[in-house]
C-alpha positions in Angstrom: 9.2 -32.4 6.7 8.9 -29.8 9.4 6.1 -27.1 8.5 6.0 -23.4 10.0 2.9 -21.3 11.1 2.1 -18.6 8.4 2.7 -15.2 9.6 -1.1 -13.6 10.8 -2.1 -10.7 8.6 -4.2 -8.1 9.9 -6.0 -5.6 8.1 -5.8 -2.1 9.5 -7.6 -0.3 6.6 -8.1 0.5 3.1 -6.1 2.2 0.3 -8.0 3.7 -3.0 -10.9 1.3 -3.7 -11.5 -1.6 -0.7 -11.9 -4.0 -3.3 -8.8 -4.6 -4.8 -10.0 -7.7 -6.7 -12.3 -5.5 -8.9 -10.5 -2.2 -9.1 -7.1 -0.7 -8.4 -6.7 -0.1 -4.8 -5.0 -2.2 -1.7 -4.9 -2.6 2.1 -2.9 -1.5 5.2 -2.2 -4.6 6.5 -0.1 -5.4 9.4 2.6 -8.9 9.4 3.3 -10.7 12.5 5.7 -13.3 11.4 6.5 -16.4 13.9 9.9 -15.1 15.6 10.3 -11.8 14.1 9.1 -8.1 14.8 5.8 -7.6 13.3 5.7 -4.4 10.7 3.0 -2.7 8.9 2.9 -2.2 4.4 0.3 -1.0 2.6 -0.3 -2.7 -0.8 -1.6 -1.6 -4.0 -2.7 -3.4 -7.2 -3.6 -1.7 -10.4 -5.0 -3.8 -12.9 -3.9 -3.6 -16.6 -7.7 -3.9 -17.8 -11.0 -3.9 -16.7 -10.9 -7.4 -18.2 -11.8 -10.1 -15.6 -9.1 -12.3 -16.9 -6.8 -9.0 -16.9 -3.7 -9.1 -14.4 -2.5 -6.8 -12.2 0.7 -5.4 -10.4 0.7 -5.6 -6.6 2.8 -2.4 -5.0 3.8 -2.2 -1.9 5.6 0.2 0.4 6.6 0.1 3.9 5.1 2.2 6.5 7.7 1.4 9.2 9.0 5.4 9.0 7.0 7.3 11.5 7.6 10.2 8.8 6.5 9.5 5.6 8.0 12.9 4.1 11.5 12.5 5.3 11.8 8.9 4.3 10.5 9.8 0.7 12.8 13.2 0.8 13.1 13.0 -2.9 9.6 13.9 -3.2 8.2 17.8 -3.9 5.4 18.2 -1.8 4.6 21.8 -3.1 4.6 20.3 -6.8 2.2 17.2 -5.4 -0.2 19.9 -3.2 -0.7 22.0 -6.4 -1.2 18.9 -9.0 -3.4 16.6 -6.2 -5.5 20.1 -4.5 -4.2 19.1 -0.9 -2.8 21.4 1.9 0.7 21.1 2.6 0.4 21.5 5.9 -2.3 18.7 6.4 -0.2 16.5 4.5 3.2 16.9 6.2 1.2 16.0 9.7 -0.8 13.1 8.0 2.6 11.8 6.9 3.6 11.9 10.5 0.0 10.5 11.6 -1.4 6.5 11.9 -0.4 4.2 9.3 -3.5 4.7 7.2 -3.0 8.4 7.2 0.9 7.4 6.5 -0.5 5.1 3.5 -2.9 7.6 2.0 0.5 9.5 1.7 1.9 6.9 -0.2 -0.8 7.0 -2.2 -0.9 10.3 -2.7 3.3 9.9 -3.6 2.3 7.4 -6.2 -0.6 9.0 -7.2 1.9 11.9 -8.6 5.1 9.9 -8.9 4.3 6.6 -10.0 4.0 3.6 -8.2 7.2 1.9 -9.8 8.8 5.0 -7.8 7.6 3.6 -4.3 8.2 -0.3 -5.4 10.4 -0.9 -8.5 9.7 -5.1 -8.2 6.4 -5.2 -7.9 4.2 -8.6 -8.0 2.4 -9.6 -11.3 -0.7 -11.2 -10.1 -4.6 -12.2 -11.0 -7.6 -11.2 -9.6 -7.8 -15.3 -8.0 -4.4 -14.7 -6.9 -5.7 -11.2 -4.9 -9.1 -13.0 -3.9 -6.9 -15.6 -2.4 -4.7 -13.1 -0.4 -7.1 -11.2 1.0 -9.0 -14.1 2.1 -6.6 -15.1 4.9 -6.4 -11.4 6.4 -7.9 -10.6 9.7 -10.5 -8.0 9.8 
């Protein structure tokens, strides 16, 4: 049976909490699969409960779009500024800006929205199943 390198996963930074195993919050993290073009996702997970035995949805969204505003065009910033106290202005250049700016964008997207409206099929998982993840990213 012929076996394949895993894809390295480097972590570029953090989303919400940096523990994700404990409370809701995700990584910038960066895929270089064997062959293919490496590209860059921030994922999320928001636990149902405190509960250590609780489990969790993991979100993620692509931050391939150098613009995070025009590929989420559906989106009312003006609505978002005014409900999350952020400047407009600030925003529309941060969604423009490095991908943890881009994924604080996100954030801020599902922070209003909904995560289910930036990934509708998102992974069920455990806290030993995040643990485990994030153990084999690159710091």
């Amino acid at each position: 049976m012929r076996t394949y390198p895993k894809p390295v996963r480097r972590f570029l930074g953090s989303v919400g909490d940096c523990n994700p195993a404990d409370y809701d919050g995700g990584h910038v993290i960066r895929y270089s699969p064997v062959g293919q073009s490496s590209f860059v996702d921030v994922e999320y997970v928001q636990w149902d409960s405190d509960d250590d035995n609780a489990a969790g949805s993991l979100y993620s969204g692509d931050l391939r779009d150098r613009d995070i505003s025009a590929a989420h065009d559906w989106i009312d910033i003006a609505a978002m500024s005014r409900s999350l106290d952020f400047d407009p202005e600030d925003w529309r250049k941060a969604a423009r800006g490095t991908y943890v700016e881009r994924a604080r964008c996100i954030e801020d997207i599902a922070s209003y929205y909904g995560w289910e409206n930036i990934d509708s099929y998102p992974l069920r998982v455990t806290r030993a199943d995040i643990r485990k993840r994030y153990a084999r990213v690159r710091k």
